[in-house]
N, C-alpha and C positions, 0 to 999 in steps of 0.2 A: 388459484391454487396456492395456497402457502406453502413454504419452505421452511422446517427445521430451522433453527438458527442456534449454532454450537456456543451459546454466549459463555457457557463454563471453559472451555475451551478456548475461546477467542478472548478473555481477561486474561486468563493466565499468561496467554502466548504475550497480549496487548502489554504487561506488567513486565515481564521479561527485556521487552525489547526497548521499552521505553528505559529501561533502566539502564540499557548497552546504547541508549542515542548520545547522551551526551559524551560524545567521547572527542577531543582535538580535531578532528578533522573538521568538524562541525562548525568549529570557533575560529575556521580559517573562512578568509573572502571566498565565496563563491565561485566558482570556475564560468565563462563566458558561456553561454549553450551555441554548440558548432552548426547543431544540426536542427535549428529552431525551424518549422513551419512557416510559410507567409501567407496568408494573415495566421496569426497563430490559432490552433487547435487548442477551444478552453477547457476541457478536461485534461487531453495533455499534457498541456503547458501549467496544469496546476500539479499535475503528479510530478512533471520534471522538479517542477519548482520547489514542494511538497519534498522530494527524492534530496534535495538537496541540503535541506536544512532538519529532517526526521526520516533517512531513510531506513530506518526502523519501523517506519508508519510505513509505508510504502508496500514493505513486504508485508507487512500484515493484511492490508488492504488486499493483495494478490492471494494470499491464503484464504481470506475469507470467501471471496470471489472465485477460487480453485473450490473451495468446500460445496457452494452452495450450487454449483454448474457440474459437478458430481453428483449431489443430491438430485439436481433436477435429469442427469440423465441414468442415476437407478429406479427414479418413478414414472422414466416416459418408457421405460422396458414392460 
């Protein structure tokens, strides 16, 4: 089953945010992670990671992933 993919929607948003990432916080050292997993979790530990250095990307990735678990539960109705 395919899914819609909002990509007019998902640039624009992508163009936006990229634009608000570079902003100071960004260009500071990194903060330690408190609440790291052992042995780490590799998608988590790349979003944490990810979250750190573009969390501009981050929320995008969450909206696109909100969009399309929408889309799949107005086509399992």
């Amino acid at each position: 089953m395919l899914i819609p993919f909002p990509a007019r929607r998902v640039r624009r948003f992508a163009e936006r945010l990229l634009s608000l990432s570079a902003s100071p916080d960004q260009l500071r050292k990194p903060q330690l992670w408190i609440d790291r997993p052992v042995p780490p979790e590799p998608l988590g530990s790349m979003l944490q990671r990810l979250a750190l250095h573009r969390p501009g990307l981050v929320l995008l990735f969450e909206n696109v992933v909100a969009d399309m678990l929408e889309e799949l539960d107005r086509q399992g109705d």
